[in-house]
Structure formats: C-alpha cells, structure tokens
ZADREN-114795 format. One line per 4 residues: number of its first residue (from 1); for each residue x, y, z of N, C-alpha, C. Coordinates in steps of 0.2 Angstrom, whole numbers, plus 5000, padded with zeros to 4 digits. Example, Ala and Ser with C-alpha at 12.3 -4.5 7.8 and 13.67 -1.06 7.14 Angstrom:
# ZADREN-114795
1) 5066:4972:5039:5062:4978:5039:5066:4984:5039 ~ 5064:4989:5035:5068:4995:5036:5064:5000:5039;
# end
This chain:
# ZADREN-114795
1) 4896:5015:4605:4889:5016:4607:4888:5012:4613 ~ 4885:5014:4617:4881:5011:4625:4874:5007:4621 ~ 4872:5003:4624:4867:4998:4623:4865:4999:4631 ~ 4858:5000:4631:4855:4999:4639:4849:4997:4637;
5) 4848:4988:4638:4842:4985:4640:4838:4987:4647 ~ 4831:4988:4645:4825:4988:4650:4827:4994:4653 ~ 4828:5000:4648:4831:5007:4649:4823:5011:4650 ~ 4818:5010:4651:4809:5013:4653:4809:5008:4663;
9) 4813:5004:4663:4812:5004:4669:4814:5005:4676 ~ 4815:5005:4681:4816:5011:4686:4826:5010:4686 ~ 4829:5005:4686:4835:5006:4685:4840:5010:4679 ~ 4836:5005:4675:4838:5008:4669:4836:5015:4666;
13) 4831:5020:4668:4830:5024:4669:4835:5031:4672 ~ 4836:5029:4678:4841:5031:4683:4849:5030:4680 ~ 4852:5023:4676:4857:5024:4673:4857:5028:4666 ~ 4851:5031:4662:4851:5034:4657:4853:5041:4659;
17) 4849:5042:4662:4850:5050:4667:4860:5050:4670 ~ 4861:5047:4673:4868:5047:4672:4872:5047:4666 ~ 4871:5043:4662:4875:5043:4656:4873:5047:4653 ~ 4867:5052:4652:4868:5059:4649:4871:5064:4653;
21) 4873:5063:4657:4878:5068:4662:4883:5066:4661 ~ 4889:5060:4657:4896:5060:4657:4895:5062:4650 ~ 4903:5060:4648:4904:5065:4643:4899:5058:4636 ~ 4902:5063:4630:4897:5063:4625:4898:5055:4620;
25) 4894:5050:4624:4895:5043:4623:4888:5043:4618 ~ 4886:5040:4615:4882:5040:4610:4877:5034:4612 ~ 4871:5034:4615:4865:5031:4619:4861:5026:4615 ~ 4860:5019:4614:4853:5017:4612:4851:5012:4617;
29) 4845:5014:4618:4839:5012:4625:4832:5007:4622 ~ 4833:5003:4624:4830:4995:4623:4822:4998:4627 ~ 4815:4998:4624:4808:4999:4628:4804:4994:4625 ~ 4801:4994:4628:4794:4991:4626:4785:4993:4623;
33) 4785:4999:4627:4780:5003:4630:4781:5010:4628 ~ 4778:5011:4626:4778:5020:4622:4776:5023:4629 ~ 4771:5022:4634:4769:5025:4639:4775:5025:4646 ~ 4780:5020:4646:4784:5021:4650:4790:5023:4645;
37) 4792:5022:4640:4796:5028:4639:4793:5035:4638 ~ 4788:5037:4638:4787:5046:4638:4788:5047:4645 ~ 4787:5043:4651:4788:5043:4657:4795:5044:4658 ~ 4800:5040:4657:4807:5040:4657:4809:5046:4655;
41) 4807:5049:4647:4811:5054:4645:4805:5061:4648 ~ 4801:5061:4652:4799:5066:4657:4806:5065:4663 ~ 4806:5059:4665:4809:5060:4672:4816:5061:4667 ~ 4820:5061:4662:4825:5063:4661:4825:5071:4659;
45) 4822:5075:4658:4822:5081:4657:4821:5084:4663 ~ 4819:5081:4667:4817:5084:4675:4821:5084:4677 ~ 4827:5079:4677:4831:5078:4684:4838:5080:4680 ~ 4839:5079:4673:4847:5081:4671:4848:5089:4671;
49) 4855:5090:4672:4859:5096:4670:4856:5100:4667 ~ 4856:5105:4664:4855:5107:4657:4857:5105:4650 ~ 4866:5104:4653:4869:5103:4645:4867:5095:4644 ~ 4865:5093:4649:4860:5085:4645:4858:5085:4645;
53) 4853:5091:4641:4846:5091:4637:4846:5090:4633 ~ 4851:5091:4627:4852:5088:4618:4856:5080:4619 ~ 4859:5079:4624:4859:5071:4623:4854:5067:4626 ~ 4850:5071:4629:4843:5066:4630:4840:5066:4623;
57) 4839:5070:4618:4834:5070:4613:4839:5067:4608 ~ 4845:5065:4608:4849:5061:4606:4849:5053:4606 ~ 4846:5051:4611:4845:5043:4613:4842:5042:4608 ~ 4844:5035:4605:4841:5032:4603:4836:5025:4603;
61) 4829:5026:4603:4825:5023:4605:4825:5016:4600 ~ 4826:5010:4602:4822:5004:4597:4819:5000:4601 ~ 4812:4998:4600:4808:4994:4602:4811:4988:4601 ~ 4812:4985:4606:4814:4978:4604:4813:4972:4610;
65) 4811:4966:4610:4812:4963:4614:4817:4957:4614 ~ 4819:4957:4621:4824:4954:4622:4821:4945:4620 ~ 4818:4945:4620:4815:4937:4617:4819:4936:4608 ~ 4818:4942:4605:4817:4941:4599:4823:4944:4597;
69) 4825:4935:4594:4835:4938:4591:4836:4941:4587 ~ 4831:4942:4583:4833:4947:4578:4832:4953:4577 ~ 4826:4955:4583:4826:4962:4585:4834:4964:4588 ~ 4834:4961:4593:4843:4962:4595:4846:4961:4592;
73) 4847:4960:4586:4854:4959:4581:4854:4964:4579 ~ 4847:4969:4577:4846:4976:4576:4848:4981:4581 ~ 4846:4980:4586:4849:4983:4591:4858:4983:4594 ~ 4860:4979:4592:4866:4978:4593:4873:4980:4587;
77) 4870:4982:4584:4873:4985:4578:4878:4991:4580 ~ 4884:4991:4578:4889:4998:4581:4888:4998:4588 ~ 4887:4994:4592:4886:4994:4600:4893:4992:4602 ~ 4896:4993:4608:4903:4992:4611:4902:4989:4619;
81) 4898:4992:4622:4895:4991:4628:4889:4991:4630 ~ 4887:4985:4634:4880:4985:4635:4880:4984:4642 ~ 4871:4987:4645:4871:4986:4652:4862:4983:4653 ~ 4863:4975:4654:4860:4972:4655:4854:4974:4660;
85) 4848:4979:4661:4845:4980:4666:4837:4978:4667 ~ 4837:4975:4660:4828:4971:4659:4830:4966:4664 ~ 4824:4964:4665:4822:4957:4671:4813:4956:4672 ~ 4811:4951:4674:4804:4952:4677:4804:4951:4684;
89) 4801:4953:4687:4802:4956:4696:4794:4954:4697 ~ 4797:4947:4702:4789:4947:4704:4791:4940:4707 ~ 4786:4938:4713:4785:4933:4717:4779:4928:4715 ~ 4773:4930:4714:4768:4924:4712:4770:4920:4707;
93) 4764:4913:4710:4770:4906:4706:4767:4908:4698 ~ 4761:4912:4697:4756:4912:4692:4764:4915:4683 ~ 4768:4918:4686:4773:4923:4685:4777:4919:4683 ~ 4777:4911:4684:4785:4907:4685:4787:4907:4678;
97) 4781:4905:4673:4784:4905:4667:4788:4910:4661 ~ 4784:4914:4664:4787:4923:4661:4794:4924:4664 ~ 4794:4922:4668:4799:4927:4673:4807:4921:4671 ~ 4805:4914:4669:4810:4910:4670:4813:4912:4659;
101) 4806:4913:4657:4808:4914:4650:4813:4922:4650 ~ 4810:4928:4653:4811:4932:4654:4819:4933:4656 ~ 4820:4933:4661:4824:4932:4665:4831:4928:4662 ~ 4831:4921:4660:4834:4916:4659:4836:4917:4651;
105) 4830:4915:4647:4830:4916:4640:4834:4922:4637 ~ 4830:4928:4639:4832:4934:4637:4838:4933:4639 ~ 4841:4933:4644:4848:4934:4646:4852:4930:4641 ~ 4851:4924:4641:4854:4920:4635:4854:4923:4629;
109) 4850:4928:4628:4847:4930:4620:4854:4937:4619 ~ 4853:4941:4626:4860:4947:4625:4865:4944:4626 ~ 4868:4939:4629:4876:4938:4627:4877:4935:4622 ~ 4873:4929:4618:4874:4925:4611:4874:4932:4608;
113) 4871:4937:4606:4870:4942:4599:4877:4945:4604 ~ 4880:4945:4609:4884:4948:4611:4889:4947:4609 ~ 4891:4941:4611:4900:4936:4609:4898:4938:4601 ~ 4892:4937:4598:4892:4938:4590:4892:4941:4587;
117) 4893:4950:4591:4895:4957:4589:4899:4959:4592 ~ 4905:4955:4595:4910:4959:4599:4910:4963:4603 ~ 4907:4963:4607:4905:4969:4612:4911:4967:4614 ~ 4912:4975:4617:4921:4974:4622:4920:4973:4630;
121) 4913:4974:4635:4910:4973:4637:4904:4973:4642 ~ 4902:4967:4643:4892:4965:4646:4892:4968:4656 ~ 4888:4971:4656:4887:4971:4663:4881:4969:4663 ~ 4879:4962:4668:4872:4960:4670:4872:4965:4677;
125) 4863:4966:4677:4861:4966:4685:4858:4961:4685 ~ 4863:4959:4691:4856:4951:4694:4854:4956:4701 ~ 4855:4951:4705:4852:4955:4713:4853:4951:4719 ~ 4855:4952:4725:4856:4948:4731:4855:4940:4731;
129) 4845:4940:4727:4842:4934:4729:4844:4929:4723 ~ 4851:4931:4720:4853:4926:4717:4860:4922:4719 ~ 4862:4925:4726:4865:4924:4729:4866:4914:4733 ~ 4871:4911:4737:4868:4907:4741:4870:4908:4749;
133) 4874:4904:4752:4873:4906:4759:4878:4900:4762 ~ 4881:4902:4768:4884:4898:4770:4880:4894:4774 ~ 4884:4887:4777:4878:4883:4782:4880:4886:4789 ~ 4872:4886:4793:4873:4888:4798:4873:4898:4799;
137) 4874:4900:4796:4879:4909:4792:4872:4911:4791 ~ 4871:4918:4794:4868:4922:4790:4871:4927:4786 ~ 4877:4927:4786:4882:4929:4782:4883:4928:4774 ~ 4882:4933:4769:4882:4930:4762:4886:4936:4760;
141) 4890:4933:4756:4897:4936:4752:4897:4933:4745 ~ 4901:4938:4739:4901:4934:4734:4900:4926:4733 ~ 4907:4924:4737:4906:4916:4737:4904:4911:4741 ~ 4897:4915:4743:4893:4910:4746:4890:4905:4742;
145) 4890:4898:4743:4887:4894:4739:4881:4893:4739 ~ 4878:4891:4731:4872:4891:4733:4870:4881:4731 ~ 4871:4879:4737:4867:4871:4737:4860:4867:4735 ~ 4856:4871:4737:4848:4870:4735:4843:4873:4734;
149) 4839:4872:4731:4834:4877:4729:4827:4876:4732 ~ 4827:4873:4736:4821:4870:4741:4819:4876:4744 ~ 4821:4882:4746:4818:4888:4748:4820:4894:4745 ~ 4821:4893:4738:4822:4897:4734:4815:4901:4731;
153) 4817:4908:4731:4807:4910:4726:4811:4908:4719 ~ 4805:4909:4714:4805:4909:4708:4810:4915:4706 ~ 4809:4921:4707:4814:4926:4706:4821:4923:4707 ~ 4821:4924:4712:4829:4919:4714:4832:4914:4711;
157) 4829:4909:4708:4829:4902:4703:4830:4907:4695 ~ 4827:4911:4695:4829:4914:4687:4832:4917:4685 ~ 4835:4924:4692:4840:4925:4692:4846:4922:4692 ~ 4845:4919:4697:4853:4913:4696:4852:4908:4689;
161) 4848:4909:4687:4849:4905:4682:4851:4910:4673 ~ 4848:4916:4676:4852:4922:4670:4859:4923:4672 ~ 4862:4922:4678:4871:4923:4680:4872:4917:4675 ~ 4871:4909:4676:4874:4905:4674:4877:4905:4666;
165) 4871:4909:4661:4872:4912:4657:4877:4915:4652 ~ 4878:4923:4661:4881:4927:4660:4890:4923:4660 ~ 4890:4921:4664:4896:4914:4665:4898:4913:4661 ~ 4896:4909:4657:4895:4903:4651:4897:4908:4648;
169) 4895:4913:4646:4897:4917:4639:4903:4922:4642 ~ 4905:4922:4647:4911:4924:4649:4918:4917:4648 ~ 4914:4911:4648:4921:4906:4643:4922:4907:4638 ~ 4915:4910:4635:4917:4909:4628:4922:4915:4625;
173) 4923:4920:4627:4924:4925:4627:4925:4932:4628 ~ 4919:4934:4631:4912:4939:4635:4918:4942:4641 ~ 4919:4949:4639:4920:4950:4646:4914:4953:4650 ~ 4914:4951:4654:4907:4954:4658:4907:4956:4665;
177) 4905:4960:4670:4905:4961:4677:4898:4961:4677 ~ 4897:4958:4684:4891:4957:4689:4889:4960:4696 ~ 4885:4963:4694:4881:4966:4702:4876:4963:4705 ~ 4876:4963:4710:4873:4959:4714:4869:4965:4720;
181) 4863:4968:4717:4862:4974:4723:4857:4971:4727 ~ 4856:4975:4734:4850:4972:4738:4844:4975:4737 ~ 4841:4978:4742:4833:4984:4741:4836:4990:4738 ~ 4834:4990:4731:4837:4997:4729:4831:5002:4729;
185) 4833:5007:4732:4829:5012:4734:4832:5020:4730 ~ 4826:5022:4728:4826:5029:4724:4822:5029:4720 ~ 4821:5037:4718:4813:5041:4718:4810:5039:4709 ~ 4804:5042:4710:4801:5039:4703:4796:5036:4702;
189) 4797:5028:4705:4794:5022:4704:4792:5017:4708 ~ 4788:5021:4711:4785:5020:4718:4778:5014:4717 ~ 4777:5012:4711:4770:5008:4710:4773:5001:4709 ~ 4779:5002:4709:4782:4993:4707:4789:4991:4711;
193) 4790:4986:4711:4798:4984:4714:4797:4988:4722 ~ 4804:4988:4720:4807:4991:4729:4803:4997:4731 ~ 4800:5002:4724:4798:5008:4727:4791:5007:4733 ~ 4788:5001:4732:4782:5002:4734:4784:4999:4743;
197) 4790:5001:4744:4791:5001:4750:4787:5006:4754 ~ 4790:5012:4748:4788:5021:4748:4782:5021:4748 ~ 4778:5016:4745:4772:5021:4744:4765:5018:4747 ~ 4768:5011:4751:4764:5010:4758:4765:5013:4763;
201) 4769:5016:4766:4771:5019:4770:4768:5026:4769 ~ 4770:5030:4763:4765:5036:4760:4757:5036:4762 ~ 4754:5029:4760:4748:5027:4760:4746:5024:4768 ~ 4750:5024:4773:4748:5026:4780:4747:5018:4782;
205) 4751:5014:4778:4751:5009:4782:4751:5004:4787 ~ 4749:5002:4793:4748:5000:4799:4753:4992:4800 ~ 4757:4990:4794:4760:4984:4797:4766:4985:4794 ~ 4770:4982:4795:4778:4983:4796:4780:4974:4797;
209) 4786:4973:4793:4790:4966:4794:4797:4966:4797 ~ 4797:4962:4800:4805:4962:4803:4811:4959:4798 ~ 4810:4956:4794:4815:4954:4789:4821:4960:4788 ~ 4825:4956:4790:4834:4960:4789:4834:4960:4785;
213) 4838:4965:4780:4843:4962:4774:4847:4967:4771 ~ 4849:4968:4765:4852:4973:4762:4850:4979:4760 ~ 4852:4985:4761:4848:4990:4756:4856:4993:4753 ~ 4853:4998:4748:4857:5000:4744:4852:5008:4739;
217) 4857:5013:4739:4854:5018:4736:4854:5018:4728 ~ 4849:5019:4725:4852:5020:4716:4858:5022:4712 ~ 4857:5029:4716:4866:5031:4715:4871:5029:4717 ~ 4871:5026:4719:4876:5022:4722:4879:5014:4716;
221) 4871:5012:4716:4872:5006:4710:4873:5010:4704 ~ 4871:5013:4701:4872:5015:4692:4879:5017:4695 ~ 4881:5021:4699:4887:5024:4699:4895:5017:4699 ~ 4893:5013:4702:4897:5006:4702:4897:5004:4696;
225) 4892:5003:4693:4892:5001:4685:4898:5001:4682 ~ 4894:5011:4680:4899:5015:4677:4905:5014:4679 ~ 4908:5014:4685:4915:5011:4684:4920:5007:4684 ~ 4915:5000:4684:4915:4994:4683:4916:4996:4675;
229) 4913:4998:4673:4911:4998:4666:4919:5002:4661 ~ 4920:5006:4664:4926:5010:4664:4933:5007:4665 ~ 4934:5002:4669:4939:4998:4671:4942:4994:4668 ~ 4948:4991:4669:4947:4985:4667:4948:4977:4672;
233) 4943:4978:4674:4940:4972:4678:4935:4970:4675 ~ 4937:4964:4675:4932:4959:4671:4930:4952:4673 ~ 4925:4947:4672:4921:4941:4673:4923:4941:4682 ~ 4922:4948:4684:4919:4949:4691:4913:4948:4693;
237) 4911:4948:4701:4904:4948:4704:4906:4952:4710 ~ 4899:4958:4710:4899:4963:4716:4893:4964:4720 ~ 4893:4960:4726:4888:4963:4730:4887:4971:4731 ~ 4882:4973:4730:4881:4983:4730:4877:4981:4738;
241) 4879:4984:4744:4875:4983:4748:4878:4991:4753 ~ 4872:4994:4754:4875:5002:4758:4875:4997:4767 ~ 4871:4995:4767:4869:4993:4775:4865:4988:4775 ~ 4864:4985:4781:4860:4979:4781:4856:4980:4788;
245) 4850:4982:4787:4844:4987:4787:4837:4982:4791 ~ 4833:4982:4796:4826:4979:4797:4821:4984:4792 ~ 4816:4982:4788:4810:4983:4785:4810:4988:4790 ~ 4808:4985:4797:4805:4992:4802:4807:4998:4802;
249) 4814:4996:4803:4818:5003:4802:4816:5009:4795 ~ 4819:5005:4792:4817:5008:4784:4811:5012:4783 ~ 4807:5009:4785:4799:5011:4784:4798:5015:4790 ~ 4798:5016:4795:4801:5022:4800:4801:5026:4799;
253) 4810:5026:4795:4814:5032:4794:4808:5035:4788 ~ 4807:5031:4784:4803:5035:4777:4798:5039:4782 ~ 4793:5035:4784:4790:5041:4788:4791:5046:4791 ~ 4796:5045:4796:4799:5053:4799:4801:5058:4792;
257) 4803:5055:4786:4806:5059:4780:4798:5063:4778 ~ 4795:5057:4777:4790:5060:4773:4783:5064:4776 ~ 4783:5062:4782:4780:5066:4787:4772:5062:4785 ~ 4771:5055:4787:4768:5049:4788:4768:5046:4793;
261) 4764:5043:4795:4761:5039:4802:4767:5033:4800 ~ 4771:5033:4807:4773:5025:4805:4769:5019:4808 ~ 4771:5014:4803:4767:5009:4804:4769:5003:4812 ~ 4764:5003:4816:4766:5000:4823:4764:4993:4823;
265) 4760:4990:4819:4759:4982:4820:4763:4976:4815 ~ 4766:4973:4819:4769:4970:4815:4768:4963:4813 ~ 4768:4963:4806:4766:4959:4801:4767:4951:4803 ~ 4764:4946:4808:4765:4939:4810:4763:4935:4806;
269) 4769:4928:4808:4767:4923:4802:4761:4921:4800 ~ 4755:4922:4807:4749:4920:4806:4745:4923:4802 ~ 4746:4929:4802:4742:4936:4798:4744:4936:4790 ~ 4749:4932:4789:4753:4932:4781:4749:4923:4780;
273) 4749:4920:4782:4744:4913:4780:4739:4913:4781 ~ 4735:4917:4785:4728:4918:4780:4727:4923:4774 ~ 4733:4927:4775:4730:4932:4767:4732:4927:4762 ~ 4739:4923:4762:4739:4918:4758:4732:4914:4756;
277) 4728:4912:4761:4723:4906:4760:4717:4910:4756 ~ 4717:4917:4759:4712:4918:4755:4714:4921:4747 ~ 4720:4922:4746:4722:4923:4741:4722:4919:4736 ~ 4723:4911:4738:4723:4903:4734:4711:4905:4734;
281) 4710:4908:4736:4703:4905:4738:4700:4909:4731 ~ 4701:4916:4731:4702:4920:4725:4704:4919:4718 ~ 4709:4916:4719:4713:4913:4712:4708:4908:4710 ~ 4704:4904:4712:4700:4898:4709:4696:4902:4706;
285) 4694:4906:4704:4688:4911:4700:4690:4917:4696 ~ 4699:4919:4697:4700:4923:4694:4708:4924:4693 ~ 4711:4926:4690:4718:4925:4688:4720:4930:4694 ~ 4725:4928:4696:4728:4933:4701:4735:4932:4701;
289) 4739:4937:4703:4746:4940:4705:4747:4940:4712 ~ 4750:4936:4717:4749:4933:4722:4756:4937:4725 ~ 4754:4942:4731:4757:4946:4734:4760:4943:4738 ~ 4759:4937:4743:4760:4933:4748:4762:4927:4745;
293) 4767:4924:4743:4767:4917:4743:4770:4911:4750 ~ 4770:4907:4750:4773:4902:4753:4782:4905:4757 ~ 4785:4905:4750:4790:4906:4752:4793:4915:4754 ~ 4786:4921:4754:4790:4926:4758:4790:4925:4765;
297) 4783:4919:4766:4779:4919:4774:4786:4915:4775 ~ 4790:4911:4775:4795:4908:4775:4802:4914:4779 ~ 4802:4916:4776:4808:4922:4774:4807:4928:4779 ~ 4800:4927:4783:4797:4934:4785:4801:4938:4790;
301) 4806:4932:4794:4809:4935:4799:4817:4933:4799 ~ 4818:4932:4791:4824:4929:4793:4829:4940:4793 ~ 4835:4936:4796:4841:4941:4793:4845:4940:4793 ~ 4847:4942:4788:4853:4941:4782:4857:4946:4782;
305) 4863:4945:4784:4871:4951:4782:4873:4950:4778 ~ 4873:4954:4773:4877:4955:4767:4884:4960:4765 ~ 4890:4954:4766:4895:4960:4764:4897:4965:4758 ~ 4900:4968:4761:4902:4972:4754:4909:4976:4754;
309) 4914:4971:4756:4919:4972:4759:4923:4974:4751 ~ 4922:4967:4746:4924:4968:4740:4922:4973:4735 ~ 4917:4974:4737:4917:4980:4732:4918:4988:4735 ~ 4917:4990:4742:4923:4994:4743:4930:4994:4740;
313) 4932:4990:4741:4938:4989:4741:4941:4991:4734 ~ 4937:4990:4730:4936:4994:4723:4934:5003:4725 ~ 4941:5008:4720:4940:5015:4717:4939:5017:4724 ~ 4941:5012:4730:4939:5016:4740:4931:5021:4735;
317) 4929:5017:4736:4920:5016:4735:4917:5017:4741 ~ 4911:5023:4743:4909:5024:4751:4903:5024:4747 ~ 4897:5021:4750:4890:5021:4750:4887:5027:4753 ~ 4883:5029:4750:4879:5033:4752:4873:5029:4759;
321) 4874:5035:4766:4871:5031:4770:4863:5031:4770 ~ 4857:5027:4771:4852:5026:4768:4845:5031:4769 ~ 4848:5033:4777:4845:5038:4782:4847:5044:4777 ~ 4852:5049:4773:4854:5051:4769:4851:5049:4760;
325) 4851:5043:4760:4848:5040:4754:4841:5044:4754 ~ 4837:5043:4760:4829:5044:4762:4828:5049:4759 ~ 4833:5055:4763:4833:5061:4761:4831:5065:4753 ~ 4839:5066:4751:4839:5064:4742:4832:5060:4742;
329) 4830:5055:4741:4821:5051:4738:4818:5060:4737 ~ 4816:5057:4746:4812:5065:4746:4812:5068:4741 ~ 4818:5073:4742:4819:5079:4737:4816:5081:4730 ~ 4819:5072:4727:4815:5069:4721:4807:5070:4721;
333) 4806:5065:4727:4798:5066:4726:4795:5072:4726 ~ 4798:5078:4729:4793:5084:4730:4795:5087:4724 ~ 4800:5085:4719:4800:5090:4712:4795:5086:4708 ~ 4796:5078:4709:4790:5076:4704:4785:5078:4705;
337) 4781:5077:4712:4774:5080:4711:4772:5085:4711 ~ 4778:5091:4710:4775:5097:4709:4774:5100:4701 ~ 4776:5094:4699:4777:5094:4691:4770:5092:4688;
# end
C-alpha cells in the first residue's frame, strides 16, 4: 500500500491522479481539511480515465496530522511506500515558527514511524531553495554546497532542515530518494504557491519581476517520482528542473496562453521597499502574512541556473517544454471552469 502525505494539496493531488491511473496499488491519502479533500476528489473525477474512477472511491482517507505520532502510527499501518508531499509554503517571518515545526518536525515525525514500520521506501519533496550554491556561480547542482544561511528565507532554512532529517533516517536504514523541484507549475491551484503566478496574470497584472530561476511542469515531477519510486535507486537527490526561465517570460507566455494583458512594468527594488515599509506599518495593528519580505527584495534580480543534467541522465528522462507546459495548464483551466 502507497502512503501520500499532504495528498489535498496541489502536488499531492496531482500525484493521486497519477497513481489512480497505474495499475491496481492500493491508496491511503493523509488530509486535513474536509473542504480540500472534496476539492481534490472533484479534480480527481474530472481529470482521470474512466477506469480510475473506482480506484478513486478506493482511496483511503485518514485525517491525520503529521505533528501527531500516533496518528501516523495509524496511518502507517500495512503501508510499503511513502511519498513525502506536506510542507508549509510561505515567506513571512510571522510563519517562521509553523513552518520550522511543520516542515522540520513533521518530517522528522514520517521517517522515525518510517524506519519503525519498515517501509521499503521514502520519497521526500523538498525544493530548489533548499539547495546551496557555488562561490562566485550562479550555477547550482546537486552538489552545490550550502555555507551560510545569512540569505536564506525561512522556507529555505526549513526545508534544508527536513533534508537533513531525511539523511539522517537514510543512516539509519531508510531508503529514500529526494527531489529537488523548482516553480512547479500546473492547473487547479491557482490561489496559493507557484499557481498564483497564473492567477495575477489572469487578474491583469501590471508588474513583472526579473528573477531567473527554474521552472518545471507537474507532470513531469509526479512522473519522476513514480519512477524513482519504481527503481532501485536509493538515498539519492534530483534536481526536477524543465528550464531556467525569467518571471517576465513566464508571465508573458501565460498571457499570450491565456488571452490577458501582459504585464509591462517592472517590479524595482524601490517599489518592493516601500510595500515592505508599509506592510511593517500595518502589521503593528494587526496580524499579517507578509508577501514582501526583506529577503525576496534581496533575491529580486538574482539568476540562478539550475542543472538537471543528472536526472536526465536517469530512464533518458525529456522535460516537458514550459511554453507547451502553458498550453496543457490552459486546457485544464478551461475544463475546470466549465464545470
């Protein structure tokens, strides 16, 4: 039996919907939220085959959270393989402490119940910005080291600290593989994470960032998993990266996809430090989720290359190209909202 952590969220979702289209593995899916699981098993009746429409109503549902080892002891029960896909996603410092619990704890929490039910084995997702960097280099590769944490976000520090975890429980026994993806983009979940690329754009946006970095399409990442998962390679790490892409571009191309204005001004240091200042000015009166921090206005024009030589190199593995990725979204989007 499959175990999928933070299986109501946009990844984990996406990996369900695949796993009810291989052959007949037997599903239990980790949620939280009664209203984003009815949302999940809607976008799973929407988009699978037909003949995975009785292993959708197959899965099995356990509320559980990863904080609580004893709910995961119950979850973990006749399980064989697991795929790590909870996390908290999020930049304000207001977040640091959820996100470090979330992130860090949790992960500590599935490979201890892990090595202690035998799982044959663990797939974490971390993500890029758990990565380090070479000096000098905007170059980053598996083994880029990571030195200092002086400009690291809080996301970054958490995830690199749920790897260290996954690590750790790979001495002790744990076989594990690690993905490493960059902007994962694909349709659904367009009000949080990477989606809301889509859905400022959608919303007629007028500013644009220059920031390089990785992108990557969904399909492409569950698809690696899966056969990562299927192999036997083990206590690896794989950067998931289709291209390495400008914001501007990206946000662009969705435009021309989606037949929206594309956005002409672009986003300067000076324009992201005062939304910062009056973001801090706001917060003294009321709790806030801080969409500008310190260290994006930092970041805003870096670019980063991201290889992904090794994991080609893995199953002659071809990426789906992103300008084609766009497309596919689309297709998604216009069956979801005609529903």
């Amino acid at each position: 039996m499959i175990l999928v952590s933070g299986a109501t969220g946009f990844l984990g979702t996406h990996l369900l919907k695949r796993l009810c289209e291989v052959k007949a593995v037997p599903i239990r899916a980790l949620y939280r939220s009664e209203d984003k699981k009815a949302y999940t098993l809607k976008f799973l009746n929407l988009f699978c085959t037909k003949p995975s429409k009785e292993k959708i109503n197959n899965i099995e549902w356990v509320n559980a959270d990863i904080l609580n080892i004893p709910e995961l002891e119950i979850a973990y029960k006749n399980i064989t393989y697991v795929y790590h896909c909870a996390a908290w996603v999020g930049n304000s410092p207001n977040q640091s402490r959820k996100m470090r619990k979330v992130n860090i704890e949790g992960t500590a929490n599935m490979v201890n119940v892990a090595l202690a039910y035998g799982i044959k084995k663990f797939c974490y997702v971390s993500s890029t910005a758990a990565l380090g960097q070479y000096p000098n280099s905007n170059e980053v590769d598996e083994k880029a080291p990571r030195e200092s944490e002086k400009f690291s976000s809080i996301y970054s520090i958490s995830k690199y600290g749920a790897e260290m975890e996954v690590w750790r429980a790979s001495q002790e026994g744990l076989d594990i593989v690690i993905v490493n993806p960059g902007v994962i983009l694909g349709a659904g979940f367009f009000n949080n994470g990477s989606g809301q690329i889509f859905k400022k754009v959608m919303n007629n946006t007028n500013f644009y960032i220059t920031k390089h970095t990785g992108f990557v399409y969904v399909g492409d990442v569950i698809d690696y998993m899966q056969r990562l998962m299927q192999s036997p390679i083990k206590n690896e790490r794989y950067i998931l990266v289709a291209e390495n892409l400008s914001f501007k571009w990206v946000m662009h191309t969705i435009a021309e996809r989606f037949n929206t204005k594309k956005p002409t001004i672009r986003a300067r240091t000076f324009m992201l430090y005062m939304v910062w200042f009056f973001q801090q000015i706001e917060s003294l009166f009321k709790p806030l989720d801080m969409q500008i921090t310190l260290n994006t206005i930092k970041k805003i024009n870096a670019k980063t290359e991201y290889q992904n030589d090794k994991s080609k190199q893995n199953f002659n593995f071809e990426y789906t190209p992103i300008e084609k990725a766009i497309t596919l979204i689309y297709k998604d989007h216009q069956i979801l909202q005609n529903q």
